[in-house]
PLY file of the C-alpha trace (Angstrom):
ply
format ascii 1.0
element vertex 101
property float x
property float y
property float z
element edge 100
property int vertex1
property int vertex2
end_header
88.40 79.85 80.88
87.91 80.86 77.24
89.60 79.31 74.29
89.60 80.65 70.97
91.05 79.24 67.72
93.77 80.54 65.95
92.56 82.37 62.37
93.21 78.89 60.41
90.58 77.37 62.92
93.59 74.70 63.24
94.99 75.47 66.35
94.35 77.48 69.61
94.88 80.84 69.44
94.63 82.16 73.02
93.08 81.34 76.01
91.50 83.50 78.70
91.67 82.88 82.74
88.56 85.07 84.00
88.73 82.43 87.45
90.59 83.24 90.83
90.54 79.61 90.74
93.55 79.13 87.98
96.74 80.72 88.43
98.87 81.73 86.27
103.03 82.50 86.56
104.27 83.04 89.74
100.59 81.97 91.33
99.14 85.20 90.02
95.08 85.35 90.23
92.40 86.80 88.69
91.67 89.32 91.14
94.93 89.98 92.89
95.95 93.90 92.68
98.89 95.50 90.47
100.71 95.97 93.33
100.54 92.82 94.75
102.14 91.19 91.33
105.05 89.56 91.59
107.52 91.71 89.76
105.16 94.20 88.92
107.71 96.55 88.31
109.07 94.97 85.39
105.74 95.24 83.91
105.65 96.69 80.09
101.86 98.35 80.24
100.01 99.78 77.52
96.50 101.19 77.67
93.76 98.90 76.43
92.09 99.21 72.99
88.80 98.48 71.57
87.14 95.75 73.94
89.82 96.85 76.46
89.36 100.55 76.35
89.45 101.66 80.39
91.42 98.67 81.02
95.58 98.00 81.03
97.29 95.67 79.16
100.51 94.82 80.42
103.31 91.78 80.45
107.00 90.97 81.10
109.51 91.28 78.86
110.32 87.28 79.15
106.99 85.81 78.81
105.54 87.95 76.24
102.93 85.39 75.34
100.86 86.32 78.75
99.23 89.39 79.09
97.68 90.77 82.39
94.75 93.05 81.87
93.98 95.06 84.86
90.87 97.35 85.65
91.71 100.16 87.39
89.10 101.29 89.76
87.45 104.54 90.39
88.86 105.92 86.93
87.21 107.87 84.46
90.03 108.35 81.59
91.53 109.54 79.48
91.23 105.92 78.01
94.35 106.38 75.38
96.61 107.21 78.81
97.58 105.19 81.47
95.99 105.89 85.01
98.62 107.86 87.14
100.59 105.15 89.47
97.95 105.33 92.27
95.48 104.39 90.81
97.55 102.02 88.75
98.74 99.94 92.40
94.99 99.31 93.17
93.43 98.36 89.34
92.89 94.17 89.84
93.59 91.85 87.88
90.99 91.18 84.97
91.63 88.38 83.00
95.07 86.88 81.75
95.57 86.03 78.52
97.89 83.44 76.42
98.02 84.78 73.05
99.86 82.28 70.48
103.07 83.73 69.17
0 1
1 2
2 3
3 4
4 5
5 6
6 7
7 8
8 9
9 10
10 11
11 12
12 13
13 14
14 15
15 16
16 17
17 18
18 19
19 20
20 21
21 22
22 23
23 24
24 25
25 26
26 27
27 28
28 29
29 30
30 31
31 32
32 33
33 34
34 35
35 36
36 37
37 38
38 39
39 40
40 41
41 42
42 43
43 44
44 45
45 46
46 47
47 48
48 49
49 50
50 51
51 52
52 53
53 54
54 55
55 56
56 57
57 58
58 59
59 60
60 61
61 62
62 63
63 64
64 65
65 66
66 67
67 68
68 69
69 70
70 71
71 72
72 73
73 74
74 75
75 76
76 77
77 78
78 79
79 80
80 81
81 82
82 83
83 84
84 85
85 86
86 87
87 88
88 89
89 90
90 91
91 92
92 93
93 94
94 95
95 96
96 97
97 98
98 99
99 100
């Protein structure tokens, strides 16, 4: 787990699982694949940026304070595209992230 101040160094900012040991919503772990997500077809995705380039950001509508970032496997870009679906259904999950709205 990482945890990161907010930018007035007051309050936390976000916090990163990177364990298969913490769950998350719906008992979602580190590790588990995007098909295997509880309602992973009500996920909003966007490909990752910066830090994230090759990975894909995604998160529900409802609880848009957690992001899953997934690594899809076996994928060589185009990094500013999401990977077509099958490769999407096997990328695992990276990390989740709270991000403080």
């Amino acid at each position: 787990v990482e945890i990161d101040a907010d930018i007035s160094q007051q309050k936390i900012g976000r916090i990163e699982i990177l364990s298969d040991r913490i769950p998350g919503p719906k008992d979602v772990k580190v590790g588990i694949a995007y098909s295997a997500t509880p309602g992973q077809e009500k996920l909003d995705c966007l490909p990752g940026e910066e830090g994230s380039t090759g990975k894909v950001i995604c998160r529900f509508e409802e609880n848009a304070s957690i992001l899953y970032v997934y690594q899809p496997l076996n994928w060589e870009g185009p990094y500013h595209k999401l990977p077509p679906q099958e490769v999407l259904t096997k990328a695992k999950l990276d990390s989740l992230l709270w991000v403080a709205r």
